[in-house]
C-alpha positions as a printed Julia matrix, in Angstrom:
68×3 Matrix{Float64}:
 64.23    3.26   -5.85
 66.3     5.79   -5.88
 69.27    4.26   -7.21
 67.33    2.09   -9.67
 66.49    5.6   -10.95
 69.97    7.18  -11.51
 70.82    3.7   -12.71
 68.27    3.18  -15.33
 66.61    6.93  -15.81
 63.18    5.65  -14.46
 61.71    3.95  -11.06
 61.69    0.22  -11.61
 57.77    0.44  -12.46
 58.29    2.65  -15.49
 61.06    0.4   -16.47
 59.72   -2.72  -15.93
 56.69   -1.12  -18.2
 59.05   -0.65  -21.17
 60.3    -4.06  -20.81
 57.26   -5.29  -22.0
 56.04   -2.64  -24.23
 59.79   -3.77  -26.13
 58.91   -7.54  -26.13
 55.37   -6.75  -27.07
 56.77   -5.45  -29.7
 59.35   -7.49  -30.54
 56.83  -10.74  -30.52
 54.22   -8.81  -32.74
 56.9    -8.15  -35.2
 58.53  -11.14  -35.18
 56.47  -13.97  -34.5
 53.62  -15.64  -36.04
 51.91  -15.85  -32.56
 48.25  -14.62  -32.34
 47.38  -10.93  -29.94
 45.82  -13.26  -27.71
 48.64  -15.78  -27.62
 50.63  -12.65  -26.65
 49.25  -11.35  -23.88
 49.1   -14.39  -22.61
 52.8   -14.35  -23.14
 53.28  -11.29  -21.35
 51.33  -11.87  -18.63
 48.13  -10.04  -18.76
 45.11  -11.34  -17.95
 43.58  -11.26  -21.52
 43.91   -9.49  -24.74
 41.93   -6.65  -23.86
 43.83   -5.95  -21.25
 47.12   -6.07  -23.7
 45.49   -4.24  -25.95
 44.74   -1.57  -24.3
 48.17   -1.04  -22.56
 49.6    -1.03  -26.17
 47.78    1.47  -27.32
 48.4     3.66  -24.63
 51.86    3.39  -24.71
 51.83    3.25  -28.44
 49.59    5.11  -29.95
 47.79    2.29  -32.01
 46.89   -1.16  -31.54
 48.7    -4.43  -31.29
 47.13   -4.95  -34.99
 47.95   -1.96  -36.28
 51.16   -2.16  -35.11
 51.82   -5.61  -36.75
 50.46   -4.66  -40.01
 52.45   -1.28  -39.59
């Protein structure tokens, strides 16, 4: 973990985190794919659970965002 720190500036979690957060973002802006369709995506278990890791790393919601 360590290393995976120096090497990246976060533990693999954190990173791993932002990897997601990107390509959530990245799909919402760039595709025509539905929130749900999404998270599924992503891997979470539904869009409530997507949508509420969004807007905590965020700030708003995966709608918001995409209208944004």
């Amino acid at each position: 973990i360590r290393i995976f720190r120096e090497a990246f500036g976060c533990p693999p979690m954190e990173y791993r985190l932002r990897r997601k957060q990107a390509a959530a973002e990245l799909l919402l802006a760039h595709s025509l794919l539905s929130v749900k369709e999404i998270a599924r995506e992503l891997g979470f278990c539904d869009q409530y659970a997507f949508s509420k890791f969004f807007r905590g790393r965020r700030g708003v919601s995966p709608g918001v965002f995409r209208k944004g």
